[in-house]
C-alpha positions in Angstrom: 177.1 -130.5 67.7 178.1 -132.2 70.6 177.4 -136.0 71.2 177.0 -137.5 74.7 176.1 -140.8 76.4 174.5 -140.6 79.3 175.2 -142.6 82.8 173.7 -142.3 86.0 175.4 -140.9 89.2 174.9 -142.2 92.8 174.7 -139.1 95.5 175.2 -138.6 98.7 172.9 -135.7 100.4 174.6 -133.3 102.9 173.5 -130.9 105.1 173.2 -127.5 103.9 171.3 -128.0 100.5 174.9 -129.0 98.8 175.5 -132.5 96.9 178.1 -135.0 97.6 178.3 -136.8 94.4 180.2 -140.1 93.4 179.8 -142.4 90.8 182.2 -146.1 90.0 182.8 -148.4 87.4 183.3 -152.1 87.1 186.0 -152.8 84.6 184.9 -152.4 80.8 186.2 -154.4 78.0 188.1 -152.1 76.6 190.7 -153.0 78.9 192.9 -155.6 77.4 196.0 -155.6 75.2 194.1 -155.4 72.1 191.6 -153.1 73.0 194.3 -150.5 74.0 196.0 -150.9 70.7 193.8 -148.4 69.1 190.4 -146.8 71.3 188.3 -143.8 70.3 188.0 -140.8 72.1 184.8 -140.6 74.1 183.4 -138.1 77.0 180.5 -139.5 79.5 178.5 -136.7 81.5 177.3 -137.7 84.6 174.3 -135.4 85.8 175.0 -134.5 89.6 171.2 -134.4 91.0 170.0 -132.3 94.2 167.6 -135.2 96.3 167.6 -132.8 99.1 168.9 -131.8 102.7 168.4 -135.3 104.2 171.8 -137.4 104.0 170.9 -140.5 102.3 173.3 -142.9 99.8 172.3 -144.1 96.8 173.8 -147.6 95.0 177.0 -147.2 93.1 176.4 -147.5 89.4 178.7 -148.7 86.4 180.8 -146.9 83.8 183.9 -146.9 81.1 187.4 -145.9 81.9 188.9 -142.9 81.9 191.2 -140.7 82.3 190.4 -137.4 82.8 187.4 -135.9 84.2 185.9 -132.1 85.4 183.1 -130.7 86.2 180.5 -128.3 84.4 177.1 -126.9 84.7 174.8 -124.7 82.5 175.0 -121.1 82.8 179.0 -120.3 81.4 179.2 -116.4 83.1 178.0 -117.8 87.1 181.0 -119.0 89.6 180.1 -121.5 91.5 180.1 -120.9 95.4 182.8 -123.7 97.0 185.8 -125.7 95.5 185.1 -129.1 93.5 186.4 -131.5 95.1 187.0 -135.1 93.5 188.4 -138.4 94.2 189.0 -141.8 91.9 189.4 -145.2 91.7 192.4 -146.5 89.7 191.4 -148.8 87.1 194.4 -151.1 87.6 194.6 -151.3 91.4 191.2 -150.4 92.9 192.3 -147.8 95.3 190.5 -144.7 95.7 193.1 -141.3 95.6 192.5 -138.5 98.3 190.4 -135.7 97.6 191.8 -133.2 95.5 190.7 -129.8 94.5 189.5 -129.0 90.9 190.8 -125.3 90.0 188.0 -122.8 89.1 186.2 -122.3 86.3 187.5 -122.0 82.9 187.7 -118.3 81.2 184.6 -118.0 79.2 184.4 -117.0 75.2 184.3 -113.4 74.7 181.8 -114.3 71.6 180.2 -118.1 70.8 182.2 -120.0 69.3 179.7 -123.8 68.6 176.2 -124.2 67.2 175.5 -125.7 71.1 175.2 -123.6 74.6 178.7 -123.0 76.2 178.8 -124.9 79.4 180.5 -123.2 82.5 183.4 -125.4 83.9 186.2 -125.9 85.9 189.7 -126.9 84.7 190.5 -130.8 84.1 192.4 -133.1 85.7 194.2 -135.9 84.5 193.2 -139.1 86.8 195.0 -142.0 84.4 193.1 -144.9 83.6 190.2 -144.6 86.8 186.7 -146.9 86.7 185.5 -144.5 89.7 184.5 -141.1 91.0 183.4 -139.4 93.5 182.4 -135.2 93.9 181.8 -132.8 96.4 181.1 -128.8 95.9 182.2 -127.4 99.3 183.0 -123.7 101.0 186.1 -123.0 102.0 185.4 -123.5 105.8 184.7 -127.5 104.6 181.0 -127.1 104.8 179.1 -128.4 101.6 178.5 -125.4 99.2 174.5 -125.1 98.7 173.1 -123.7 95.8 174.6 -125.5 93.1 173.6 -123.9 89.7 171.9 -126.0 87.2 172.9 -129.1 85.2 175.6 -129.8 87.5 178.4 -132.7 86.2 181.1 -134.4 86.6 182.2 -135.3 82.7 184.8 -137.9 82.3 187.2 -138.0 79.6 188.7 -141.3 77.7 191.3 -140.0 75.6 191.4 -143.3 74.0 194.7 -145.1 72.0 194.3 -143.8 68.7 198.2 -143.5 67.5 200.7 -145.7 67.8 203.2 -143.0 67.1 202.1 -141.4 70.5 204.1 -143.8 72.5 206.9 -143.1 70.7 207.6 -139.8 70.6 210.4 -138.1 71.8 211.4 -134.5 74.1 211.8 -131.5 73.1 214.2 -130.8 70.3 214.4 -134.1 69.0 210.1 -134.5 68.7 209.2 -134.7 64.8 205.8 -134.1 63.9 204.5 -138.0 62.8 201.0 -137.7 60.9 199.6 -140.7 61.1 195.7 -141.3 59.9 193.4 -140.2 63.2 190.5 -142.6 63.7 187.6 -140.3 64.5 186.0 -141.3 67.8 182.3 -141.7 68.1 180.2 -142.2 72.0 179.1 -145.0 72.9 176.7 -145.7 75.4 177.9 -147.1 78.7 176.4 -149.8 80.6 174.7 -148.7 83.6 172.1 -149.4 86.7 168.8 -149.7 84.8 167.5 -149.3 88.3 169.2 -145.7 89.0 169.0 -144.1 85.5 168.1 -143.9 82.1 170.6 -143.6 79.7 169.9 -141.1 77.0 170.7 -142.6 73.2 173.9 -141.2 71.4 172.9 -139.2 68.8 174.0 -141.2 65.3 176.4 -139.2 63.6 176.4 -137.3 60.4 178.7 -135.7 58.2 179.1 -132.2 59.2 178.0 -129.4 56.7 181.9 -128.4 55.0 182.4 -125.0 56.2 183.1 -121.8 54.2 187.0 -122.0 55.3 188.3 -118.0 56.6 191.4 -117.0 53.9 194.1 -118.4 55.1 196.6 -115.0 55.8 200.2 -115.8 55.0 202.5 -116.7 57.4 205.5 -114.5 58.0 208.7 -115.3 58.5 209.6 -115.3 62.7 213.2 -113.9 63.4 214.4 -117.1 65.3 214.0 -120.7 64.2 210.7 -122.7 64.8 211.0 -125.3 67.5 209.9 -129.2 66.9 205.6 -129.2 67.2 203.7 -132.4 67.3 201.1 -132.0 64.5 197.2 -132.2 65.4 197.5 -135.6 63.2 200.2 -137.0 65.7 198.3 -136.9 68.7 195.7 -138.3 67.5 193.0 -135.3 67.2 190.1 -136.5 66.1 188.7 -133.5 63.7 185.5 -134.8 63.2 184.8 -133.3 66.6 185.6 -129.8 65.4 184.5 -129.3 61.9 184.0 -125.3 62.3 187.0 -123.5 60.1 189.4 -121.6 62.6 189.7 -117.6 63.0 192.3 -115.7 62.5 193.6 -112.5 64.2 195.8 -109.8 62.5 199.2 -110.7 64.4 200.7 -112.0 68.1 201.4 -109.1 70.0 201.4 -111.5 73.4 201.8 -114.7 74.6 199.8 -115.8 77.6 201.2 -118.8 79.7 198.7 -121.7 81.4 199.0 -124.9 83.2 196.2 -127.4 82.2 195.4 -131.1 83.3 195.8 -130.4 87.3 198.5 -132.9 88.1 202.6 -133.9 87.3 202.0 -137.5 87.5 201.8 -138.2 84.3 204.4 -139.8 82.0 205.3 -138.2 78.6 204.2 -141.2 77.0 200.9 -140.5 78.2 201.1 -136.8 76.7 198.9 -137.4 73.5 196.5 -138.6 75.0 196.4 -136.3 77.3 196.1 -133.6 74.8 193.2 -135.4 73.3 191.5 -135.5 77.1 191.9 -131.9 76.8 190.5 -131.1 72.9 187.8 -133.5 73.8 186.7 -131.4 77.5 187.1 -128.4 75.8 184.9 -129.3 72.7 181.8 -131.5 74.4 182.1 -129.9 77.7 182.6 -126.6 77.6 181.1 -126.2 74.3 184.0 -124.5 72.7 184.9 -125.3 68.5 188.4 -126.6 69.1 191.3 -126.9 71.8 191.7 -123.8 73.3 195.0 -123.4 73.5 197.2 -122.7 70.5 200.1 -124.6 71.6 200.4 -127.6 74.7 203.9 -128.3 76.4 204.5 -131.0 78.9 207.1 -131.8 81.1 209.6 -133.3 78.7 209.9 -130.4 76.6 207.8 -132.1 73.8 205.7 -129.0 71.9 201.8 -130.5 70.5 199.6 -128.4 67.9 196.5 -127.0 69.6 193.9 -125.4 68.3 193.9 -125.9 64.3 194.6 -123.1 61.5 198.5 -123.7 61.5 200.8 -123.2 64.1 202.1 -120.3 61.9 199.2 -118.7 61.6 198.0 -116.3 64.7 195.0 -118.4 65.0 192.5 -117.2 67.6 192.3 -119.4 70.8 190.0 -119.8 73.4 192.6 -119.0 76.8 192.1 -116.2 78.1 189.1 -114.3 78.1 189.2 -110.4 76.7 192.5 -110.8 75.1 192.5 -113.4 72.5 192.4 -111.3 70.2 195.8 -110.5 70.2 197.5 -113.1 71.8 198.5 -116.6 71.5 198.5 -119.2 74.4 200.6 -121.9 75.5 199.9 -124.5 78.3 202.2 -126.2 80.6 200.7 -129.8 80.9 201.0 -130.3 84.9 200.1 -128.3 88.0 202.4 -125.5 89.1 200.8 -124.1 91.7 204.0 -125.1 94.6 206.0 -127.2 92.1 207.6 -125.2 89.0 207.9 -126.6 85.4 210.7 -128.8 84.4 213.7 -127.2 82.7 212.7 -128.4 79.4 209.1 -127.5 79.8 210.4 -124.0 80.4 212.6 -124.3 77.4 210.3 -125.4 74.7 207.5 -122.4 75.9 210.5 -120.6 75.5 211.1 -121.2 72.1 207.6 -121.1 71.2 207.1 -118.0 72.6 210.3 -116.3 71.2 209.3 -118.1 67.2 205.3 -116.7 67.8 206.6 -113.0 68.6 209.5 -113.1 66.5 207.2 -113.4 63.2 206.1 -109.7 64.5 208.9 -108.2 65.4 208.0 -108.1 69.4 210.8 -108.6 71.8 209.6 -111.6 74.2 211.3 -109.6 76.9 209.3 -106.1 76.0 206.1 -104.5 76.8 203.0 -104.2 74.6 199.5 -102.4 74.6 196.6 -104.7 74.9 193.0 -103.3 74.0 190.6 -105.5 76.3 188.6 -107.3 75.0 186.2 -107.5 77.9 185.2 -105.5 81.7 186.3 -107.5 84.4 189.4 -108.2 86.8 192.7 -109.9 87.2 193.7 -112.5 89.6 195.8 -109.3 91.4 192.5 -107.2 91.5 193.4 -104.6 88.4 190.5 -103.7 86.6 189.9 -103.4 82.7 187.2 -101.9 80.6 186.7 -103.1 77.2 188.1 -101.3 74.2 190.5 -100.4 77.0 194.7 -100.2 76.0 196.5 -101.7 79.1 200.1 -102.3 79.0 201.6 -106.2 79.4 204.7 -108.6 79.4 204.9 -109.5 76.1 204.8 -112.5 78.1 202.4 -112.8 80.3 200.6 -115.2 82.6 197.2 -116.5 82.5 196.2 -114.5 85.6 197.7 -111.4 84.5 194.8 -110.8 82.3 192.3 -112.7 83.9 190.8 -113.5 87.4 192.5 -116.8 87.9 195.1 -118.9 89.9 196.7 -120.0 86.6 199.2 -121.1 85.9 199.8 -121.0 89.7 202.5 -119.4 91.8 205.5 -121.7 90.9 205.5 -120.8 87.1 204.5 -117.5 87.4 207.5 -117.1 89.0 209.1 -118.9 86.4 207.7 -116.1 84.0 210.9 -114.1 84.1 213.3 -117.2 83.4 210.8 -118.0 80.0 211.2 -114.2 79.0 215.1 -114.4 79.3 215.2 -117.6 77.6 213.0 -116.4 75.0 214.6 -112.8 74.3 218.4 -114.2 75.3 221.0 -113.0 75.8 222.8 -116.5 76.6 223.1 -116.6 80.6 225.6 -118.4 82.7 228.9 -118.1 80.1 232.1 -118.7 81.1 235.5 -120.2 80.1 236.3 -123.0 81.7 239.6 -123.9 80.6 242.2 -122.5 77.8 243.8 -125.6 76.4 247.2 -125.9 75.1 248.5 -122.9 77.2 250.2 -122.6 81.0 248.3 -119.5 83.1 251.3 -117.3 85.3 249.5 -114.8 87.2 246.3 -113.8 85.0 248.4 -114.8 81.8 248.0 -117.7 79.4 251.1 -118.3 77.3 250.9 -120.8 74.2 253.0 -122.1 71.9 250.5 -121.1 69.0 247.5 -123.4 68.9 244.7 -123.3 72.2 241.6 -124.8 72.7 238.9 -122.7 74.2 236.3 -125.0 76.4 233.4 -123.2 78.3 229.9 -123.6 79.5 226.2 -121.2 79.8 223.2 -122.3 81.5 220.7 -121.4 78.7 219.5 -124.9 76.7 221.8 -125.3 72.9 218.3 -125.3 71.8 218.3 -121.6 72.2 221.4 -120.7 70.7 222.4 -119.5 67.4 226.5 -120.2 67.5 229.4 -119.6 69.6 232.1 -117.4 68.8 236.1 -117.7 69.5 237.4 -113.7 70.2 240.7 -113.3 69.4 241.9 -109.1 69.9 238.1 -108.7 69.9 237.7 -109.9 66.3 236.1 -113.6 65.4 238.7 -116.2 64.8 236.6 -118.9 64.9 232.8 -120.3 65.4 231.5 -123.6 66.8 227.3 -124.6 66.4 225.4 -124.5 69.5 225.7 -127.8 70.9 229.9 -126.9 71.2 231.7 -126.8 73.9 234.9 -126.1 72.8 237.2 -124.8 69.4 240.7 -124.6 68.5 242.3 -121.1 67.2 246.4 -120.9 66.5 247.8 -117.4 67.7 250.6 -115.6 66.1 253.6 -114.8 67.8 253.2 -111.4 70.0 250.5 -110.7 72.8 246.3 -111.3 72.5 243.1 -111.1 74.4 240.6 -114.3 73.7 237.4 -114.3 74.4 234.4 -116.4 73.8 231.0 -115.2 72.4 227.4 -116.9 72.4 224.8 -115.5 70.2 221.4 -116.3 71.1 218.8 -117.1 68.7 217.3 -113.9 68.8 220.8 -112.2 67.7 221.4 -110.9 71.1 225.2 -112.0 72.5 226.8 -112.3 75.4 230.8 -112.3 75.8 232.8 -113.6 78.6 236.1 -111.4 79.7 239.4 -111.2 77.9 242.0 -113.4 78.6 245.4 -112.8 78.4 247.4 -115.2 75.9 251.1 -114.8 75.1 251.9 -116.9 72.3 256.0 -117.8 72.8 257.6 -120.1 70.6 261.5 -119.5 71.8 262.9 -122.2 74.2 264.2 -121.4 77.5 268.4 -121.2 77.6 270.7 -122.3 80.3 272.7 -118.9 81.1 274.6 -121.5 84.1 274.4 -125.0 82.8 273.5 -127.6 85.4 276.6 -128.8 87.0 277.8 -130.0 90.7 280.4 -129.0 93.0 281.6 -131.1 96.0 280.3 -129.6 99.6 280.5 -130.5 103.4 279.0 -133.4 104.5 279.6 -137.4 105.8 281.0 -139.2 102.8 280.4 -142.3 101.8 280.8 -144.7 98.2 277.6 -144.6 97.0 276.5 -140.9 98.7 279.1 -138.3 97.9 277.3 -134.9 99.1 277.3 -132.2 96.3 275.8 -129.1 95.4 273.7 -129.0 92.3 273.8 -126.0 90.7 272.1 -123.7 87.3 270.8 -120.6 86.0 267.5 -121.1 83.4 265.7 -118.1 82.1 262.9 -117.2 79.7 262.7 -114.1 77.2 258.7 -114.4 78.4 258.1 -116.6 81.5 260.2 -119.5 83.1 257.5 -121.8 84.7 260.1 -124.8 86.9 262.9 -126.3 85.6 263.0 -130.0 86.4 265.7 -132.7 87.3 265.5 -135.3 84.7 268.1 -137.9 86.4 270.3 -139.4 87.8 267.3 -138.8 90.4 264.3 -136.4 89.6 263.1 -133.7 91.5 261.0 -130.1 90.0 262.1 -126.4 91.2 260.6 -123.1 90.6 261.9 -120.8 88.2 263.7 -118.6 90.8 265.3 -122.1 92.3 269.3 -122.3 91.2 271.4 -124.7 93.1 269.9 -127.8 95.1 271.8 -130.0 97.9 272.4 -134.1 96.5 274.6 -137.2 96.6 276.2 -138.8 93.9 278.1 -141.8 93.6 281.9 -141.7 94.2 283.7 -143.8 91.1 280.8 -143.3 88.6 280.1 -141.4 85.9 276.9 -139.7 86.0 274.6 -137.7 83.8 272.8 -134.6 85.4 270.0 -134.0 83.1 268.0 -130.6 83.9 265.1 -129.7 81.5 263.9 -125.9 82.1 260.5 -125.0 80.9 258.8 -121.8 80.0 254.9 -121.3 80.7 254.0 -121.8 76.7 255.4 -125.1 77.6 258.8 -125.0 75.0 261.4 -126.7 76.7 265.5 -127.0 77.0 267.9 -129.4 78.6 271.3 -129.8 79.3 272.7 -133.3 80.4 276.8 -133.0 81.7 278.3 -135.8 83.6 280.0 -135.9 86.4 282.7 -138.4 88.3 283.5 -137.9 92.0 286.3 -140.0 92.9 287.7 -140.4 96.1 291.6 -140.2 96.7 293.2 -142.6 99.9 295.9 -141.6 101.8 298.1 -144.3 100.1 297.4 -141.9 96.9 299.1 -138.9 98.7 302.8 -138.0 99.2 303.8 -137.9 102.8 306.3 -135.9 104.4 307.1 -136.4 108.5 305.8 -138.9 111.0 302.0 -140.5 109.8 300.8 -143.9 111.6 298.0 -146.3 109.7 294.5 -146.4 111.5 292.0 -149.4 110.5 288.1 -149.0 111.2 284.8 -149.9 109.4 284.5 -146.4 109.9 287.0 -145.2 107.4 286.9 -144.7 104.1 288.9 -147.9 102.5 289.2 -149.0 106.1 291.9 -146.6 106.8 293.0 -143.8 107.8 296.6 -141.8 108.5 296.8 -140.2 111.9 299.6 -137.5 113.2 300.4 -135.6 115.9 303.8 -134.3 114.1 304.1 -130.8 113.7 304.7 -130.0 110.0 303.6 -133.5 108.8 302.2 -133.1 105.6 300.0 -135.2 102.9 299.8 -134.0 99.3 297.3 -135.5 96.7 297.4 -134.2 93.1 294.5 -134.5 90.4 292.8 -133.0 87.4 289.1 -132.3 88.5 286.7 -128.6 89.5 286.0 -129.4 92.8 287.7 -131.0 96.0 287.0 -131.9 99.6 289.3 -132.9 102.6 287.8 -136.0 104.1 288.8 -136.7 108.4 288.0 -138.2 111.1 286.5 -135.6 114.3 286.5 -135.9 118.0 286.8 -133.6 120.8 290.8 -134.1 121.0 291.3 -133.4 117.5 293.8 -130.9 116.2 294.0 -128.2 113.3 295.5 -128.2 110.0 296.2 -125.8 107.0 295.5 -126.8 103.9 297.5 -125.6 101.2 296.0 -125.0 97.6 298.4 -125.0 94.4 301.5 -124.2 96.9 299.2 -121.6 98.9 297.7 -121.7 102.1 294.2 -121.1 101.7 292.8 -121.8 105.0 293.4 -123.1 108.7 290.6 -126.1 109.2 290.3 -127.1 113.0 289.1 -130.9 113.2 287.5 -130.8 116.9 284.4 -132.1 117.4 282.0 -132.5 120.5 281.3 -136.0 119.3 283.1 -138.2 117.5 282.4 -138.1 113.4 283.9 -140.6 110.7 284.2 -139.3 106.8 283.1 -135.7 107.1 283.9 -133.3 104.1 284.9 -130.3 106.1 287.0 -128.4 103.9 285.6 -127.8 99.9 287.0 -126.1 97.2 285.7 -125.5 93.5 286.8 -123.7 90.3 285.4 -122.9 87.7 286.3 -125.6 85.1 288.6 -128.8 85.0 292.0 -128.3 85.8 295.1 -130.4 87.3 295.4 -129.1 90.8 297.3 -130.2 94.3 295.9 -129.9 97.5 298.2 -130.2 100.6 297.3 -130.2 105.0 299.8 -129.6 107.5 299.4 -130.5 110.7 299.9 -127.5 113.0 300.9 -129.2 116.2 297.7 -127.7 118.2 298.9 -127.1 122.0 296.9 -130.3 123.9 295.3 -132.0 120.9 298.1 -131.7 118.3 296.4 -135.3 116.7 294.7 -135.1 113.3 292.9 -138.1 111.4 292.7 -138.0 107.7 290.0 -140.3 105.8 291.3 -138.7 102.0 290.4 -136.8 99.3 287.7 -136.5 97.2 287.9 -134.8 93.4 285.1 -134.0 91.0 285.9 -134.8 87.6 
């Protein structure tokens, strides 16, 4: 039976025949710290009374806190005509919220379910703690609704603290089911205006008659795992409230999705009691035996045991009227009619959805015939006639079997997400990145071992493993939380591919990758080495060429100067324009690198040195010059046809170092007692230490390089600054 204590509700009359109801509440003291430690679950109806057409207000009256509140009537089957409207006072701060809309009327039973009258109702709303209300029925156009049916109320909910476990739980897949010892609430009578209304006595509890409990059918086994549920005992139910033994239907062929409790400002804290608002409105206001919903989700993810029978079991609920009989449903604690569930709200229904179905073998992204269990229409306007097949989403929405806005247009569009989350396969999978390997073109190479990192959209929760490909076979498998795994790769060519298998054994795979595993080390067919080249000279900056040839038997990535300076080239790069140092010996270290990233270097060394004219042996008329500009400070100069200077040295590369104007003259230069070329020394503008004539062999070798001066009609002069050797 259900147990009420009565308050009194102060009105104010409207035009129209309609009722503008409110009632308000002085704080109660079950306020403070220690009350809220632990508080039983009570419900207060306040009767909403006609006076009449003439407006006139009536004095506020007195009542507990509470939290969640909607309004009912007598007569379960009739609508009513208008939208509730309500506003409340918050307990803590006194100010009154704007109005808002309660949505319609709750599905009724397709048979009785208590030993008391079903009560028609609209859906509840969570308020938080509130110590005032006020209620309006009005028409659509804003005019107050008339003919009200009878026993019109606002009920209002105070879940109560009952559980200290309730603060503490946590989302989604990390909620474990606490069960710790409900304390069964009993009503209490509120204090209220003697001068407004009577209050009607609680009725004094008794023991309820032990019912004949329905055999308990044995669970089977789902196909995916079962997600975290908070037990009945960890949000506090109280079950003296329902003492009637649950039903049981023969399977689950569907799963209808609701929103309950009308707002999203609520904190997950709050969520037990929430849930007890809920079982306590659907039990001693709408008359109902138990919760009707078989399973309660908010907006953390966290998953709370609704109606009682076992959450294995395909107990029959009270959600949506003309096919419980073959369904189970699950509500979305919030309102989605413009704002859609969170992620993890759509996650855990998910996984609830996909465990429910999967002890029957129904795909949660297939079809199913329905026999109705009722005649009437959908929200959409599709008719149904009891005893009726009709085909549905295995999941399915609220409104798709019943003539209501539930679970509103934001999750219904949501639907489709649930059902691929449910059914799988894994979305959104890719390969982010192949570690341990260098990508030419669309090819990895490796040295053997790579690390495979990727990513998918759907929530670890609903996933089973990953899989490491390698030539389309599994090498490797990392749990679902992984986001990466190592695999070695024998020598030769492979594709590698990464595999995520849903929980409901469905996979998805993401495209082959191309991985040459190379373990041979680039060579040096030319090994690095320098040759001088034309260019203004000086001590410290001798200008040479640097030259190599690296290749790979797979890929060559770069090869890379190492020092006596550092610089990186591409793999066709094979000669690159320096300085180096005339008197000092340097090492010319090249590394050359393949894309698996083995690796080979060659360091020679290399000497230029830089040969005065005091150095050569002369032959005809030369005269000393002396300038900052020359190398040394000096330089020969001579305008004698057949004057000659010979330097002699072991080295692989030489240059002929002068002085240019615009009345410079030509020389030949001799090479190993042949003339080699005819070099012409005039210049525009005048230019000290230039390297204008170069020579290099092919290795070391003692060699002597001689210029003549040719006498040049009009500019016969030339200027020598030396010779520079590489050794």
């Amino acid at each position: 039976m259900r147990r009420r204590a009565w308050v009194s509700l102060g009105a104010v009359i409207l035009g129209g025949g309609g009722v503008a109801t409110y009632a308000a509440a002085s704080p109660s003291s079950g306020h403070g710290p220690e009350a809220r430690a632990k508080r039983p679950v009570r419900v207060y109806d306040l009767a909403l009374e006609n006076a009449g057409s003439d407006k006139r207000r009536l004095p506020r009256t007195e009542t507990k806190q509470f939290s969640l509140l909607g309004v009912s009537w007598q007569d379960a089957d009739r609508q009513l005509d208008g939208t509730v409207q309500v506003r409340t006072r918050d307990a803590g701060t006194g100010e009154w919220t704007g109005w808002r809309d309660l949505e319609a009327g709750v599905d009724p039973l397709e048979v009785p379910e208590a030993d008391s009258e079903e009560r028609g109702a609209t859906e509840p709303l969570w308020t938080g703690p509130s110590d005032g209300v006020e209620v309006q029925v009005v028409h659509a156009d804003g005019t107050t609704a008339a003919g009200l049916p009878k026993g019109l109320q606002v009920n209002l909910v105070d879940p109560g603290v009952v559980t200290t476990a309730e603060t503490k739980l946590d989302p989604a897949a990390f909620v474990t089911a606490e069960t710790p010892t409900p304390t069964p609430g009993t009503s209490t009578e509120p204090t209220g205006s003697p001068a407004t209304a009577t209050p009607t006595a609680p009725a004094t509890p008794t023991a309820p008659a032990t019912p004949t409990a329905p055999a308990t059918p044995t669970a089977p086994p789902s196909s995916v795992p079962q997600p975290p549920v908070v037990a009945r005992a960890g949000w506090g139910a109280d079950e003296a409230m329902s003492p009637e033994a649950p039903e049981y239907n023969p399977d689950v062929k569907a799963v209808f999705v609701h929103h309950s409790a009308g707002t999203n400002d609520y904190s997950c804290a709050e969520s037990p009691a929430l849930v007890r608002g809920i079982y306590a409105y659907h039990v001693q206001t709408n008359g109902w035996k138990d919760l009707g919903y078989n399973f309660l989700v908010d907006k953390c993810g966290t998953v709370f045991e609704g109606r009682k029978g076992g959450i294995d079991q395909p107990v029959l609920g009270a959600h949506t009227y003309g096919w419980n009989r073959e369904s189970a449903g699950i509500a979305v604690l919030g309102d989605h009619t413009s704002t859609g569930a969170s992620q993890a709200a759509l996650t855990s229904v998910a996984r609830v959805a996909a465990w429910k179905l999967g002890q029957y073998g129904a795909d949660p992204a297939g079809t199913v015939q329905l026999t109705a269990g009722a005649t009437q229409d959908n929200y959409f306007g599709t008719s149904y006639t009891a005893g009726t097949a009709y085909e549905f989403d295995r999941v399915s929405a609220h409104r798709d079997g019943f003539n209501s806005e539930c679970p509103g247009n934001s999750l219904y569009a949501q639907l489709p997400s649930i059902r691929t989350l449910a059914a799988g396969p894994v979305q959104g999978l890719k390969v982010t990145s192949l570690d341990g390997t260098g990508l030419s073109g669309t090819t990895y190479y490796t040295k053997g071992k790579v690390t495979a990192r990727w990513s998918a959209t759907t929530p670890t929760s609903l996933i089973k493993e990953f899989r490491v490909l390698v030539d389309g076979k599994t090498a490797a498998t990392a749990a679902p939380t992984a986001t990466s795994q190592s695999v070695t790769l024998a020598a030769g060519a492979h594709t590698v591919a990464v595999r995520a298998v849903h929980q409901s054994g469905r996979s998805a795979t993401t495209a082959a990758l191309k991985v040459v595993t190379d373990t041979t080390a680039p060579t040096f067919s030319t090994a690095p080495k320098l040759s001088l080249r034309t260019g203004t000279v000086n001590t410290t900056a001798v200008p040479v060429t640097l030259a190599w040839k690296s290749a790979d038997d797979a890929a060559l990535r770069r090869t890379q100067l190492l020092s006596p300076t550092t610089a990186t080239f591409g793999p066709t790069t094979t000669s690159s324009q320096r300085t180096a140092k005339s008197g000092t010996a340097s090492t010319w270290s090249m590394r050359a690198s393949d894309w698996a990233g083995n690796t080979r270097t060659s360091s020679p060394s290399f000497t230029p040195v830089i040969l005065q004219e005091s150095k050569a042996t002369k032959s005809g008329s030369w005269s000393t010059r002396s300038s900052g500009e020359y190398l040394g400070g000096k330089s020969y100069s001579s305008a004698s046809k057949g004057a000659s200077l010979s330097w002699t040295f072991t080295g692989r590369s030489a240059s002929w170092v002068v002085s240019r104007a615009s009345g410079s003259g030509q020389a030949y230069v001799y090479v190993d007692g042949k003339k080699t070329a005819t070099v012409d020394l005039k210049s525009s503008t005048t230019k000290y230490r230039q390297a204008i004539w170069t020579k290099s062999w092919s290795s070391s070798a003692k060699h002597t390089v001689k210029i003549v001066v040719v006498g040049t009609s009009g500019r016969p002069t030339i200027t020598t600054d030396g010779l520079v050797h590489l050794k």
